[in-house]
Biopython code that builds the backbone (N, CA, C, O; Angstrom):
import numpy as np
from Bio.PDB.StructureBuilder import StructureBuilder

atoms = [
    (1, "UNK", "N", (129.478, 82.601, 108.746)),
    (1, "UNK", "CA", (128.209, 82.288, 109.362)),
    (1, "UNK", "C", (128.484, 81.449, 110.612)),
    (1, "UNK", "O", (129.140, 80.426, 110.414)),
    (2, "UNK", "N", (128.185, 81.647, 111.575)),
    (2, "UNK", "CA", (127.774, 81.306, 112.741)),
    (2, "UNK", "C", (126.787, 80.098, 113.113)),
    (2, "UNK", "O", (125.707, 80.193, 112.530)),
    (3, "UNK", "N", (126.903, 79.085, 113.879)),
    (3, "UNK", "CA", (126.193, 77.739, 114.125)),
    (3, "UNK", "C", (126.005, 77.562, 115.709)),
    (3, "UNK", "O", (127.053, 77.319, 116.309)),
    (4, "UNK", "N", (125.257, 77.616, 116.205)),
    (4, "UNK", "CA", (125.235, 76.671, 117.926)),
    (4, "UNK", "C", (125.780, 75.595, 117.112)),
    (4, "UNK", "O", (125.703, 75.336, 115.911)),
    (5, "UNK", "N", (126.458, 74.938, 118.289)),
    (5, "UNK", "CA", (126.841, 73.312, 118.283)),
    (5, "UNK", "C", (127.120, 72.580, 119.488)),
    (5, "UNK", "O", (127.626, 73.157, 120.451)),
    (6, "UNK", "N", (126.865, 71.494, 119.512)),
    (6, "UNK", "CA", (127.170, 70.649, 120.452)),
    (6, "UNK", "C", (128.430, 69.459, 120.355)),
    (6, "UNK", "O", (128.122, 68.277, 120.508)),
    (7, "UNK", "N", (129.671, 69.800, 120.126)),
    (7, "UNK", "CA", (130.269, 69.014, 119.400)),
    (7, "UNK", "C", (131.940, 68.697, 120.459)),
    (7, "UNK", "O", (132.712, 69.647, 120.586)),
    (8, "UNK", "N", (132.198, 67.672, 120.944)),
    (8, "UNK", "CA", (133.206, 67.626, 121.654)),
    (8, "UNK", "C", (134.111, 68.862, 122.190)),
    (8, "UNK", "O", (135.312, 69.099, 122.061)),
    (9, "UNK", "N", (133.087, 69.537, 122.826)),
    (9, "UNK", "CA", (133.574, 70.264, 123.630)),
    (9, "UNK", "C", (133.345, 72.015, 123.495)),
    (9, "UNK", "O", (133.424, 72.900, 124.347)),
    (10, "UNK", "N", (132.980, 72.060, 121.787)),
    (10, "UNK", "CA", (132.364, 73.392, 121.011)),
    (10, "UNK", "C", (131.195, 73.494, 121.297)),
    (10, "UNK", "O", (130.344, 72.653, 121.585)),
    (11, "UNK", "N", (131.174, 74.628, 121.204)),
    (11, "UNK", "CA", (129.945, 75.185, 121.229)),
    (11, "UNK", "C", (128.885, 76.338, 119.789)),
    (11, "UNK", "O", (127.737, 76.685, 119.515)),
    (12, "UNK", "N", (130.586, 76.512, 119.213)),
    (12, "UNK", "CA", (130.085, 77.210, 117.802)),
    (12, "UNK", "C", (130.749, 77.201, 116.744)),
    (12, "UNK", "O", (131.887, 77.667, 116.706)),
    (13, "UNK", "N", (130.178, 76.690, 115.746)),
    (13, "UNK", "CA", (130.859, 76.787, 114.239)),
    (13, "UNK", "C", (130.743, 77.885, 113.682)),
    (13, "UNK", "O", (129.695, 78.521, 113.796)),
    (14, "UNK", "N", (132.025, 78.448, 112.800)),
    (14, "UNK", "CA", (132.497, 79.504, 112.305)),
    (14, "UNK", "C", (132.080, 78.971, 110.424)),
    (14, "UNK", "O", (133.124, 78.740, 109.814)),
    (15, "UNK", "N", (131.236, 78.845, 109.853)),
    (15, "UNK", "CA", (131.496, 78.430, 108.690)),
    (15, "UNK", "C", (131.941, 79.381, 107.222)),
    (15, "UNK", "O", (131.374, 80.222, 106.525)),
    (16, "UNK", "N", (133.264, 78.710, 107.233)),
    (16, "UNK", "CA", (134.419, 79.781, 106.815)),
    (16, "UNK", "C", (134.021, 79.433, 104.856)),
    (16, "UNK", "O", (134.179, 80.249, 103.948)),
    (17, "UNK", "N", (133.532, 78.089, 104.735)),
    (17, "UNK", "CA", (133.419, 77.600, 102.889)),
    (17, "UNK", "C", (132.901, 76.450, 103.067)),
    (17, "UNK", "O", (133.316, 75.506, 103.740)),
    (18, "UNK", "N", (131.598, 76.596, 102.187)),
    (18, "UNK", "CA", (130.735, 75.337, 101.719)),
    (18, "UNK", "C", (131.298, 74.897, 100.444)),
    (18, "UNK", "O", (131.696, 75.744, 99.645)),
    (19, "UNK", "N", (131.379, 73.450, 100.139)),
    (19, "UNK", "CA", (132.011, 73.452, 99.040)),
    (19, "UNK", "C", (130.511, 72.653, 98.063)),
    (19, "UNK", "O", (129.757, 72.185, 98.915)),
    (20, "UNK", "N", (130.094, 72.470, 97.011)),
    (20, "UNK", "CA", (128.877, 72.118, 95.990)),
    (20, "UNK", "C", (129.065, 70.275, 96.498)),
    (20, "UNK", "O", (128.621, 69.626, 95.551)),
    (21, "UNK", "N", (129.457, 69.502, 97.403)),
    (21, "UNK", "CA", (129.289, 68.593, 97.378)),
    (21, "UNK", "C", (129.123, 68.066, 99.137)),
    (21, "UNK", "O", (129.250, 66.953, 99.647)),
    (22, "UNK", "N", (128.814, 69.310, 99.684)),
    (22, "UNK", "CA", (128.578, 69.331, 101.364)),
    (22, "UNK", "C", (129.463, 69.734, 102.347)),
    (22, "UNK", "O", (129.299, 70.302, 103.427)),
    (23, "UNK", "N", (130.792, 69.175, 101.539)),
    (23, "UNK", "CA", (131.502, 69.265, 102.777)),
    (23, "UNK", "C", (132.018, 70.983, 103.211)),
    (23, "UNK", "O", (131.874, 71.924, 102.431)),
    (24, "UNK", "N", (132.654, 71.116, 104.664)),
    (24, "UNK", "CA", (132.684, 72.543, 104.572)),
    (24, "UNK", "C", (133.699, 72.590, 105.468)),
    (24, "UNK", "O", (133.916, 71.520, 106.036)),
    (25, "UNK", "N", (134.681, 73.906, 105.896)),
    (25, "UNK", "CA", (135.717, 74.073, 106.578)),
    (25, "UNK", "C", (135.038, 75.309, 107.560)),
    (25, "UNK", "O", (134.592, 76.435, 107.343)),
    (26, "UNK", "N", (135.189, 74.593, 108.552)),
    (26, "UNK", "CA", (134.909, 75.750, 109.765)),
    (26, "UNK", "C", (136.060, 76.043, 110.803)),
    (26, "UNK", "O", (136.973, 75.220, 110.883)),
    (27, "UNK", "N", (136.072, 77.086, 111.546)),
    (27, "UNK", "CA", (136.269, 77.254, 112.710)),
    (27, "UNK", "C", (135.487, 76.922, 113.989)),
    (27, "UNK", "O", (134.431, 77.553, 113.989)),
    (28, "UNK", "N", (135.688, 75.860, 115.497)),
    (28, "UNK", "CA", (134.967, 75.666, 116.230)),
    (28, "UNK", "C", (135.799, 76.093, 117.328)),
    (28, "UNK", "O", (137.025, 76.074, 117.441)),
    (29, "UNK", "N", (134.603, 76.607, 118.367)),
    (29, "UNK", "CA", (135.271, 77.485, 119.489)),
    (29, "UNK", "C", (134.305, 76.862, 120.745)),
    (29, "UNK", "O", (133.424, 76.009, 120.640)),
    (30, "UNK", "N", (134.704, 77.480, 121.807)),
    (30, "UNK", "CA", (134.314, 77.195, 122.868)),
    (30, "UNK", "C", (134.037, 78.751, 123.554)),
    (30, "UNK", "O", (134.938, 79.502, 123.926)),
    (31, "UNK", "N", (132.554, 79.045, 123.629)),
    (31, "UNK", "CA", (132.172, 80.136, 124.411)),
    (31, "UNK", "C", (132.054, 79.846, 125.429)),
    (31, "UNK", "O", (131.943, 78.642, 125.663)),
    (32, "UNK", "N", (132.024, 80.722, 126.430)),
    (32, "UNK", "CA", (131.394, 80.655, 127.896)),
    (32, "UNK", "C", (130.235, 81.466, 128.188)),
    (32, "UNK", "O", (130.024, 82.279, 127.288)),
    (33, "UNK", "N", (129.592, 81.507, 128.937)),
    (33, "UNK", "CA", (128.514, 81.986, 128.946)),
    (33, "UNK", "C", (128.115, 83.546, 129.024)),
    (33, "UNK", "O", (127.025, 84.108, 128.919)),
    (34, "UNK", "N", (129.904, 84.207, 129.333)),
    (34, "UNK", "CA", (129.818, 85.649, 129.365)),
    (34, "UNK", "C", (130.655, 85.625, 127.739)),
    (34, "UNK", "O", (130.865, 86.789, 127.398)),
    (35, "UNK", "N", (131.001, 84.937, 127.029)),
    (35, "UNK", "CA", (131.087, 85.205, 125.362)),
    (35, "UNK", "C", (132.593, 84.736, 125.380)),
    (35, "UNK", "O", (133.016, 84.651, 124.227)),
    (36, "UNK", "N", (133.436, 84.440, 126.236)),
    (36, "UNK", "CA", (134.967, 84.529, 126.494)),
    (36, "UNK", "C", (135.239, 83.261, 125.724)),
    (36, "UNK", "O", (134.650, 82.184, 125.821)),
    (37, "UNK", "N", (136.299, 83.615, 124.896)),
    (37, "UNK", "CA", (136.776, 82.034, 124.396)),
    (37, "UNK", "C", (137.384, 81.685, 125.198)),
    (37, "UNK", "O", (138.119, 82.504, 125.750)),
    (38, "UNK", "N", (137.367, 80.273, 125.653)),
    (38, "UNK", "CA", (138.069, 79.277, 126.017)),
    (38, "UNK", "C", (138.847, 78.198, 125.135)),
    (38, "UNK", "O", (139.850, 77.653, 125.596)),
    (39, "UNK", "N", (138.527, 77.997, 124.281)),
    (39, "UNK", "CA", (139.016, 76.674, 122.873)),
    (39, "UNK", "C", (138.761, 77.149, 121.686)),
    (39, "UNK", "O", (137.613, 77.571, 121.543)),
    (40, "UNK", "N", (139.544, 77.226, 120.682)),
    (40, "UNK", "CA", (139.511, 77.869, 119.599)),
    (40, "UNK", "C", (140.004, 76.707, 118.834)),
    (40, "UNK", "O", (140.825, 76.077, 119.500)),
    (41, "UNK", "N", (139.729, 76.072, 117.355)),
    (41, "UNK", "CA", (140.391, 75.631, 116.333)),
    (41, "UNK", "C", (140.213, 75.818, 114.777)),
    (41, "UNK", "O", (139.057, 75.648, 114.388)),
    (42, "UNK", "N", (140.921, 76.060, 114.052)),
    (42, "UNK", "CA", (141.031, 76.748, 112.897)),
    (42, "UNK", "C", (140.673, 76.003, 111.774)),
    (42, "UNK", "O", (140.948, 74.820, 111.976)),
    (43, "UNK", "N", (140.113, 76.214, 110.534)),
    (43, "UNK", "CA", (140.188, 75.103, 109.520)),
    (43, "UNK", "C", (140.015, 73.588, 109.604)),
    (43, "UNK", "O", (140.989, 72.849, 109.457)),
    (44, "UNK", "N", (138.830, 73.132, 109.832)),
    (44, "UNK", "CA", (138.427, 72.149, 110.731)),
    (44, "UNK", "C", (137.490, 71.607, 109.318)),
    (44, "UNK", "O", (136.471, 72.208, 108.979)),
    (45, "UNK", "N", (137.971, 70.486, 108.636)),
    (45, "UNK", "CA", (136.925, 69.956, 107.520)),
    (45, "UNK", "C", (135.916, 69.324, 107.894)),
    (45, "UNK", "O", (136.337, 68.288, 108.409)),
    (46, "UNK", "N", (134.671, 69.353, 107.937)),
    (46, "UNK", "CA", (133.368, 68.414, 107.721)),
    (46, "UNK", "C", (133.170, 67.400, 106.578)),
    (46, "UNK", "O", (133.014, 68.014, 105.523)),
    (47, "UNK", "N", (133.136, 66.471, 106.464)),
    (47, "UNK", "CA", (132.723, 65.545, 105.558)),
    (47, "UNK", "C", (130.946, 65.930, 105.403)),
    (47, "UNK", "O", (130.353, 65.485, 106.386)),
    (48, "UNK", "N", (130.119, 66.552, 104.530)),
    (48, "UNK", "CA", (128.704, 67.101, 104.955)),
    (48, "UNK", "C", (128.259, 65.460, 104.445)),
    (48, "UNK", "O", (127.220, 65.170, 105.039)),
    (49, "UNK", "N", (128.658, 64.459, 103.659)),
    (49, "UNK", "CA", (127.606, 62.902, 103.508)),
    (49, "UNK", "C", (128.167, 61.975, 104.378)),
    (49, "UNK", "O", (127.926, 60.805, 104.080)),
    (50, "UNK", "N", (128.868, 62.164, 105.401)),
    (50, "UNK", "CA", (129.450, 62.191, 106.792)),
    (50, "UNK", "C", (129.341, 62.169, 107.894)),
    (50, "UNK", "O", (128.841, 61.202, 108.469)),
    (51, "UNK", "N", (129.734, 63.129, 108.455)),
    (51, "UNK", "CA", (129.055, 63.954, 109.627)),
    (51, "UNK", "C", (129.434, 65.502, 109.839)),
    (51, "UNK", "O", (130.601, 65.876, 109.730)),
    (52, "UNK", "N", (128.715, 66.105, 110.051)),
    (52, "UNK", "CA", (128.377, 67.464, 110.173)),
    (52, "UNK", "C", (127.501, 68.059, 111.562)),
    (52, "UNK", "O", (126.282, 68.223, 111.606)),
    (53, "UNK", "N", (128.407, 68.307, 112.578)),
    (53, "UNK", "CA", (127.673, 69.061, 114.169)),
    (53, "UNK", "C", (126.012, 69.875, 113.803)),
    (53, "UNK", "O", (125.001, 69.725, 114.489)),
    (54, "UNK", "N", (126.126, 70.700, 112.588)),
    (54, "UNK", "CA", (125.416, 71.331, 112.274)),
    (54, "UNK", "C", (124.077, 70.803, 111.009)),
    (54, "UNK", "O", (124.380, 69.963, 110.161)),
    (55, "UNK", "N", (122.939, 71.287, 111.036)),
    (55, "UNK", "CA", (122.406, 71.342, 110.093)),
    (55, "UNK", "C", (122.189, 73.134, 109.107)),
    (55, "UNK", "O", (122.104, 74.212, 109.696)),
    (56, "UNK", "N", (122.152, 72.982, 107.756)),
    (56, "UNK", "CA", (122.210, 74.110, 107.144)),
    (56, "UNK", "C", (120.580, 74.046, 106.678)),
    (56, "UNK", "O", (120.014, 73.019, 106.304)),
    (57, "UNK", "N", (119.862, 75.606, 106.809)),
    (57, "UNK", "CA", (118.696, 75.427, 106.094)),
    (57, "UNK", "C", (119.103, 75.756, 104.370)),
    (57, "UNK", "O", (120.261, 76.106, 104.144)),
    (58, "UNK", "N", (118.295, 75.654, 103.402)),
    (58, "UNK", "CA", (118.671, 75.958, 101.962)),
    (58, "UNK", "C", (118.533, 77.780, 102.149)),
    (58, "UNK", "O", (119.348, 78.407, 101.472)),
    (59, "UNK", "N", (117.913, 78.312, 102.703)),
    (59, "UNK", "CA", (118.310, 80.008, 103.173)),
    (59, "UNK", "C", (119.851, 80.361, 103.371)),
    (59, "UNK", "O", (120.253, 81.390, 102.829)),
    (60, "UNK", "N", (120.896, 79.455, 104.232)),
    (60, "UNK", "CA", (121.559, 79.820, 104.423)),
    (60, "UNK", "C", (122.585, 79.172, 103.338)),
    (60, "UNK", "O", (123.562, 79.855, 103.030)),
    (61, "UNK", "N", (122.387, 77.662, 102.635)),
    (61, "UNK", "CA", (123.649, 77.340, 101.684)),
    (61, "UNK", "C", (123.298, 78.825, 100.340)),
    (61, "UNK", "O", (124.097, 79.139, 99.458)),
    (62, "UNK", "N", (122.264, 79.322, 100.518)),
    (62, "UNK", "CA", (122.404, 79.922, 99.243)),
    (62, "UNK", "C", (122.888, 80.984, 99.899)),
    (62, "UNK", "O", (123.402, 81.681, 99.024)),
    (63, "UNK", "N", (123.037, 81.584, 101.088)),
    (63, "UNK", "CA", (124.139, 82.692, 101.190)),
    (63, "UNK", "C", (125.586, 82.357, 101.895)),
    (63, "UNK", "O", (126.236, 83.116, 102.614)),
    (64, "UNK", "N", (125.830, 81.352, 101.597)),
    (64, "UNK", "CA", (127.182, 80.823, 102.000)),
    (64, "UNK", "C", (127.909, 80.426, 100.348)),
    (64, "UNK", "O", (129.110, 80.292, 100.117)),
    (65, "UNK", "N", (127.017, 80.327, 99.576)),
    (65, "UNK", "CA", (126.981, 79.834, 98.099)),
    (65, "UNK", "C", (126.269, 80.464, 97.065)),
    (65, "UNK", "O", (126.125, 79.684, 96.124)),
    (66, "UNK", "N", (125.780, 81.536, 96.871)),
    (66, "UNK", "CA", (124.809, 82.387, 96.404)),
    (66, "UNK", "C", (125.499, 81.947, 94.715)),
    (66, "UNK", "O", (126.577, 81.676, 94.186)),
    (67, "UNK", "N", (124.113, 82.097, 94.391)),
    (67, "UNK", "CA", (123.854, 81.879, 92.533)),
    (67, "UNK", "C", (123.588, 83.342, 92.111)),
    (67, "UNK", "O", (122.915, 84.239, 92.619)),
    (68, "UNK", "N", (124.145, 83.286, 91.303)),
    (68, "UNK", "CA", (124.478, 84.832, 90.452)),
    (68, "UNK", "C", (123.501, 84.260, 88.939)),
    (68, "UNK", "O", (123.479, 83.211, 88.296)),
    (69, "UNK", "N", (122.939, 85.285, 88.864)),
    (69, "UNK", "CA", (122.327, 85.061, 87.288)),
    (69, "UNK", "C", (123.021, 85.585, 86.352)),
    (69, "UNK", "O", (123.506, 86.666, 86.686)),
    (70, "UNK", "N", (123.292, 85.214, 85.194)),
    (70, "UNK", "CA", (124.570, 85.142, 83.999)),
    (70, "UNK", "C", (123.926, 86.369, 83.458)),
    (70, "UNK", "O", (124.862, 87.151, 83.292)),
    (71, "UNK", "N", (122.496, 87.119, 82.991)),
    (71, "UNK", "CA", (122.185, 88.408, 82.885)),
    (71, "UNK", "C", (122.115, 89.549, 83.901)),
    (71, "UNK", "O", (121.593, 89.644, 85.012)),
    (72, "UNK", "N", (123.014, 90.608, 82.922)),
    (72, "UNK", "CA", (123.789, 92.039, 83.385)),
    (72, "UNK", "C", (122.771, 92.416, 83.153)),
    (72, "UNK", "O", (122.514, 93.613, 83.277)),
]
sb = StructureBuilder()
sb.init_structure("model")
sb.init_model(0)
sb.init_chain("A")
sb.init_seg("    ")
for serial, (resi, resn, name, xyz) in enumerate(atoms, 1):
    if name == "N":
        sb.init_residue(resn, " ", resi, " ")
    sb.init_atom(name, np.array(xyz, "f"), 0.0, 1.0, " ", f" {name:<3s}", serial, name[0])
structure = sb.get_structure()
């Protein structure tokens, strides 16, 4: 999932895993305005009771985290 951001120098979070206690590992990049990366970094932890560039709506932790019902 994909984020605008405003974050030393990024411009977009890659969010690669939410983990059940906030925090999450992204990728942040640097677009330009014709889409070209300029700055790329890989595996980048968030502390989410922390700080976090991004906000998540509950739409998206449940498809970054989706609940499965235990009946087949």
């Amino acid at each position: 999932m994909e984020k605008i951001i405003d974050f030393d120098g990024y411009n977009v979070a890659i969010i690669k895993q939410l983990f059940e206690n906030g925090n999450c590992i992204c990728n942040l990049q640097f677009r330009d305005e014709n889409g070209a990366l300029g700055k790329n970094d890989t595996d980048i932890l968030f502390f989410g009771d922390v700080f976090c560039p991004f906000e998540l709506t509950e739409e998206e932790i449940e498809e970054l985290n989706p609940t499965y019902s235990e009946e087949l």
